[in-house]
C-alpha positions, -999 to 999 in steps of 0.1 A, spaced: -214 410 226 -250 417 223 -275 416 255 -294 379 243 -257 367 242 -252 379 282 -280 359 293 -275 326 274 -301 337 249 -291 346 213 -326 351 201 -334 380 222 -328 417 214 -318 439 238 -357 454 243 -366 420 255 -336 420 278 -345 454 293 -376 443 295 -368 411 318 -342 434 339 -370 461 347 -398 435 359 -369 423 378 -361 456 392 -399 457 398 -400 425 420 -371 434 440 -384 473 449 -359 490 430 -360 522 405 -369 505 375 -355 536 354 -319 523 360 -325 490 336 -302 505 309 -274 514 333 -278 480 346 -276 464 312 -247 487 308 -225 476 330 -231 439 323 -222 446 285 -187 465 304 -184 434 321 -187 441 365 -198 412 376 -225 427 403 -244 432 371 -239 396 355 -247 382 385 -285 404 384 -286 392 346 -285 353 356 -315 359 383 -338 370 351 -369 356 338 -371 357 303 -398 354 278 -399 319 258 -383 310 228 -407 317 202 -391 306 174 -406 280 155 -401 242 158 -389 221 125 -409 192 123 -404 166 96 -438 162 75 -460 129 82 -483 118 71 -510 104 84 -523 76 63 -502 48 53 -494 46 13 -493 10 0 -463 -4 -7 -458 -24 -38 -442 -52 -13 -472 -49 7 -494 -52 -21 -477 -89 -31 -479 -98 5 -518 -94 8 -536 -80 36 -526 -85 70 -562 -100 80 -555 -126 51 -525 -139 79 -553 -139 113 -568 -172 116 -602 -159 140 -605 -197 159 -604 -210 123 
């Protein structure tokens, strides 16, 4: 089980982990140069540790979105074409 895997996130390797669990031990006031025991003992499974895992704040995805390509201007239709224009329908008070 890799570290990203412990804390719900895949996509993070375990420097980003270590990273989270020192500013963590910062916040709290604890020796920040125990992070790797820390992340140690989670990967052994005691659950004192997993617990301290679930309390981290960890850096956003930064993956990239898919997004479907649009675009921006309408291409005429052939049907459209046949139809007219839509201002040919709008009768303006006439």
């Amino acid at each position: 089980m890799t570290p990203g895997l412990l804390v719900g996130r895949p996509d993070l390797s375990e420097d980003a982990v270590l990273g989270a669990i020192v500013d963590r031990m910062v916040f709290e006031g604890r020796d920040a140069s125990k992070a790797k025991a820390v992340l140690n003992a989670a990967m052994a499974g005691r659950p004192v540790a997993r617990a301290f895992l679930r309390r981290l704040v960890l850096p956003l995805p930064h993956s990239p979105l898919q997004m479907p390509i649009q675009s921006i201007l309408r291409e005429p239709s052939a049907a459209s074409e046949e139809r007219g224009s839509w201002f040919s329908r709008l009768s303006f008070g006439r």
